[in-house]
C-alpha positions in Angstrom: -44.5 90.9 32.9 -41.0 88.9 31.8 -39.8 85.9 33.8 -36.3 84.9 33.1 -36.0 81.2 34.0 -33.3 79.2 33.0 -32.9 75.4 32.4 -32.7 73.8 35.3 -35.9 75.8 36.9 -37.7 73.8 34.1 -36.8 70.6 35.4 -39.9 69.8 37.1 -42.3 72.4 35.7 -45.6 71.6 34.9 -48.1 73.6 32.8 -51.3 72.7 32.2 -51.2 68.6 33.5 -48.2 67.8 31.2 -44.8 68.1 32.9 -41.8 69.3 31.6 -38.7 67.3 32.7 -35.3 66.8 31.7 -35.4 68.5 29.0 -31.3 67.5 28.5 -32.4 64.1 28.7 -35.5 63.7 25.9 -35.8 60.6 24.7 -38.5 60.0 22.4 -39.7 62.6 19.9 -43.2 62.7 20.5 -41.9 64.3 24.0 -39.8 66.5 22.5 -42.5 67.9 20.7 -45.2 68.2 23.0 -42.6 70.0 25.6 -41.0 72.6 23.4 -44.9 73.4 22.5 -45.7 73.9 26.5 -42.5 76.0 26.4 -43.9 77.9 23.4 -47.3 78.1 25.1 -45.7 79.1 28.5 -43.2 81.7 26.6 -46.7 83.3 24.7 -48.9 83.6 27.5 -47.0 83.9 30.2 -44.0 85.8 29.0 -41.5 83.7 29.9 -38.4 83.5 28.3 -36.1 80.7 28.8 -32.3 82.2 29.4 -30.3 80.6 26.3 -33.4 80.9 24.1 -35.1 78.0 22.4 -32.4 78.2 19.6 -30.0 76.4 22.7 -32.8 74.2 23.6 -33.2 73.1 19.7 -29.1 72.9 19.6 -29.3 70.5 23.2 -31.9 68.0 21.5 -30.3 68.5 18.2 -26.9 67.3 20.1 -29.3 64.5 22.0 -30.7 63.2 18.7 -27.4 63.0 17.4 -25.7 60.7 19.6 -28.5 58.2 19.9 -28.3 58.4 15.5 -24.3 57.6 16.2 -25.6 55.0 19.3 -28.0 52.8 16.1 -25.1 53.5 13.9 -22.4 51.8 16.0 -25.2 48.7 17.1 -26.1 48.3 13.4 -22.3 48.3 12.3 -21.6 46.0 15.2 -24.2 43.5 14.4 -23.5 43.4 10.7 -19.6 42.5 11.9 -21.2 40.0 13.8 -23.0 38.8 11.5 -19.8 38.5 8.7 -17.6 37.0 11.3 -20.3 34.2 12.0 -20.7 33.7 8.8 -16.5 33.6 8.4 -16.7 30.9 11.3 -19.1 28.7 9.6 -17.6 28.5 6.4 -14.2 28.4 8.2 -15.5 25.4 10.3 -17.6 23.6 7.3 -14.0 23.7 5.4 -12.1 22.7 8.0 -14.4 19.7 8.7 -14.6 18.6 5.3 -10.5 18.7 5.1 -10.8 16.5 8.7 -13.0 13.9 6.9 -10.8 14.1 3.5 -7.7 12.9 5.9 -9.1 10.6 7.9 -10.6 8.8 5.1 -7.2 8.5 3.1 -5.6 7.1 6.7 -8.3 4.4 6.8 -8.0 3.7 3.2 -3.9 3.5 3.6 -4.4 1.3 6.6 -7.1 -1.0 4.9 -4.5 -1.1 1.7 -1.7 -2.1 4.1 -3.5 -4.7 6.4 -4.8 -6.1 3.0 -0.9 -6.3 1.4 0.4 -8.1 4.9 -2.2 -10.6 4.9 -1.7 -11.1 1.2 2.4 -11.9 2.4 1.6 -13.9 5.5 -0.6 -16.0 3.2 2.1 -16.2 0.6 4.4 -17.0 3.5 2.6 -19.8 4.9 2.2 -21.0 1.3 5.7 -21.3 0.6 6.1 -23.1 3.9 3.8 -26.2 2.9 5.8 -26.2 -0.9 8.9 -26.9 1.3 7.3 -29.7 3.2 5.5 -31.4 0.3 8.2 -30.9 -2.3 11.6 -30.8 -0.3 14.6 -30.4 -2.5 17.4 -32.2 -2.8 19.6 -29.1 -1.0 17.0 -28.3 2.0 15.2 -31.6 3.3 12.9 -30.3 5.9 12.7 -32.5 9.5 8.8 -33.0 9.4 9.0 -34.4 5.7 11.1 -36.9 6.8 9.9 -38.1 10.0 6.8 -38.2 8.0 8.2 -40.1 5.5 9.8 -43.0 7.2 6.2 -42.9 9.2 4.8 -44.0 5.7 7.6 -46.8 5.3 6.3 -47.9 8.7 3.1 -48.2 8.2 3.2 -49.5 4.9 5.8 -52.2 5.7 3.2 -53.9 8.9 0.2 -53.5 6.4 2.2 -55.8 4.2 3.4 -58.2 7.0 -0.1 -58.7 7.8 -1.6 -59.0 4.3 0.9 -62.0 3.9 0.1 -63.9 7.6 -3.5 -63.5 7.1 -4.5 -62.1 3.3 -8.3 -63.3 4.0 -8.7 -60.8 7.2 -6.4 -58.2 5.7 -8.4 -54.9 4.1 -6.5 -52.0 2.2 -7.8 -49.0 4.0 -7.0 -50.1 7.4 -4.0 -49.5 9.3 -2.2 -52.5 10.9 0.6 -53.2 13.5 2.6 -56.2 14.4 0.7 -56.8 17.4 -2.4 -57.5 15.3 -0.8 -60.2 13.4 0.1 -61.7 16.8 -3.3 -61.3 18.1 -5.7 -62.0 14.9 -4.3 -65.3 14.0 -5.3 -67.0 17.5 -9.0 -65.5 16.6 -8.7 -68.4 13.3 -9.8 -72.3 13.9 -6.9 -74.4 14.6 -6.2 -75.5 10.8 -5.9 -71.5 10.2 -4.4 -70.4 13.2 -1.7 -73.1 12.1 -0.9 -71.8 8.5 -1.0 -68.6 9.7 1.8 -69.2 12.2 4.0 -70.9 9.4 3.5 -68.1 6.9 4.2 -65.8 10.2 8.0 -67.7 11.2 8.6 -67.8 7.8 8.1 -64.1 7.1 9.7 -63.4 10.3 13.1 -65.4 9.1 13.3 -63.9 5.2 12.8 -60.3 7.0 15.3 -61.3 9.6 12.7 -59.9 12.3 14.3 -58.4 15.5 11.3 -58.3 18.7 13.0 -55.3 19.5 12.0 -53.8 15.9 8.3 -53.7 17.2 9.0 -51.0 20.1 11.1 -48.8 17.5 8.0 -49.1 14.6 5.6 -47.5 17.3 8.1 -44.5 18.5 8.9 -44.3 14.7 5.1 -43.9 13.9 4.6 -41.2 17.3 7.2 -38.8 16.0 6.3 -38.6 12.3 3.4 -35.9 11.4 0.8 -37.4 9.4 0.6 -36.7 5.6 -1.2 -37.7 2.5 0.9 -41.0 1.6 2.8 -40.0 -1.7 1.8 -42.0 -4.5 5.1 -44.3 -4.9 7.2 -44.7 -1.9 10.5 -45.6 -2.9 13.8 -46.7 -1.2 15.6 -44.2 -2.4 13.9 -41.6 -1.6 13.7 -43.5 2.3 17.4 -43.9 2.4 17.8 -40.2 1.6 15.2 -38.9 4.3 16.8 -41.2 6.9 20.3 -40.2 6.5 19.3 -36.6 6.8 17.3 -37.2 10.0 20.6 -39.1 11.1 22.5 -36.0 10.1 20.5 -33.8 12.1 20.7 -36.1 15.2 17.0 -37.2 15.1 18.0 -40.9 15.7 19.5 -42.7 18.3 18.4 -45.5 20.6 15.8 -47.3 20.0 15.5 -44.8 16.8 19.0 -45.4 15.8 20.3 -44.7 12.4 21.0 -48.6 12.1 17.5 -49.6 13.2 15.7 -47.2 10.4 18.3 -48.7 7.7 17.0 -52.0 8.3 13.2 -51.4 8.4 13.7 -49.4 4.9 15.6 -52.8 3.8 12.4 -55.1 5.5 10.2 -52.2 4.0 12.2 -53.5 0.6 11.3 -57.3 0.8 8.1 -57.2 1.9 7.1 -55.4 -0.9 7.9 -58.9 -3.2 6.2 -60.9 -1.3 2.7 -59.5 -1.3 
């Protein structure tokens, strides 16, 4: 006897322990084998014959096998695009990275050359600032020189005052003021003390001393900067400096333009009798 059975009455046949299902749907080959041998078996002794015959069975798996060969195809293809594109990115990104670090180093190094060249003018700056004040010209006197500089005539001219009062007590490094010659000689026995007072009114008459003098000496000495004393002091050089101070309007009062003039020209005496 022929049975006619079609596909779908195979679905869920089983022959023999080992079932036959889904035969559209195979999905290993190993299945595929052992079913289309139960169908063979089945067809042999049982004289069945699937509708379609087993050339549309072999044509459905063929069609089956063929898709999942596309399916690896398109997975293989799709992970070697991956793969190139990954690849792209890294070397994309290692470039890009290096062309980063290329740029920031030339900013640093153009920022390192600049700082370097503006500290190079500040320094040059600030050097051409002290040649002004140690070496004023003749054209451009600068303030601080000469309040400086009449500072020295200052000093110099009470160091000499007091060398010729009392030239046993006097020492060159020290600084003196007027006050000290007042002060020192009452420190002497009375046969000193007494010869220092007469070299002291006679000093005071040849320098035509002023008390008043003694007040403008110490604001003369406050507004001057301190300096390294030149090596000659000379009155030309003091009568210059003090008529540019007075041009500037520097003195007046008890600084006056008169007072200085006269402490140059004490300055000037002194210096012949030490």
């Amino acid at each position: 006897m022929t049975l006619e059975w079609g596909l779908s009455d195979l679905q869920k046949l089983e022959i023999n322990g080992c079932a036959v299902s889904n035969v559209g749907g195979l999905k290993s080959s190993d299945h595929r084998s052992k079913e289309i041998k139960v169908l063979d078996d089945l067809v042999v002794t049982n004289g069945i014959v699937v509708k379609g015959g087993e050339e549309a069975l072999s044509k459905t798996i063929a069609e089956k096998d063929s898709r999942v060969v596309s399916l690896e195809k398109l997975v293989e293809q799709d992970k070697n695009i991956q793969e190139i594109e990954m690849k792209e990115f890294n070397e994309n990104h290692a470039k890009n990275m290096k062309k980063l670090d290329e740029e920031c180093e030339r900013e640093i190094n153009e920022a390192d050359r600049n700082f370097k060249i503006k500290i190079t003018e500040i320094i040059e700056k600030n050097e051409g600032s002290k040649q002004v004040i140690t070496t004023p010209t003749k054209e451009n006197l600068n303030i601080s020189y000469c309040q400086s500089y009449i500072r020295q005539v200052c000093l110099i001219l009470q160091a000499n005052m007091y060398h010729i009062v009392l030239p046993d007590q006097f020492a060159e490094d020290l600084p003196y003021k007027v006050k000290d010659i007042e002060e020192d000689k009452d420190f002497l026995d009375e046969d000193e003390r007494q010869k220092a007072w007469k070299r002291w009114e006679s000093l005071k008459e040849k320098l035509c001393w002023d008390p008043p003098l003694k007040r403008t000496l110490k604001m003369l000495q406050k507004e001057g900067n301190s300096m390294n004393k030149p090596e000659v002091l000379t009155v030309e050089e003091a009568e210059r400096v003090a008529e540019e101070l007075n041009k500037q309007g520097r003195l007046r009062g008890r600084t006056s333009y008169k007072k200085v003039k006269k402490i140059i020209k004490m300055w000037k005496i002194s210096t012949t009798l030490v």
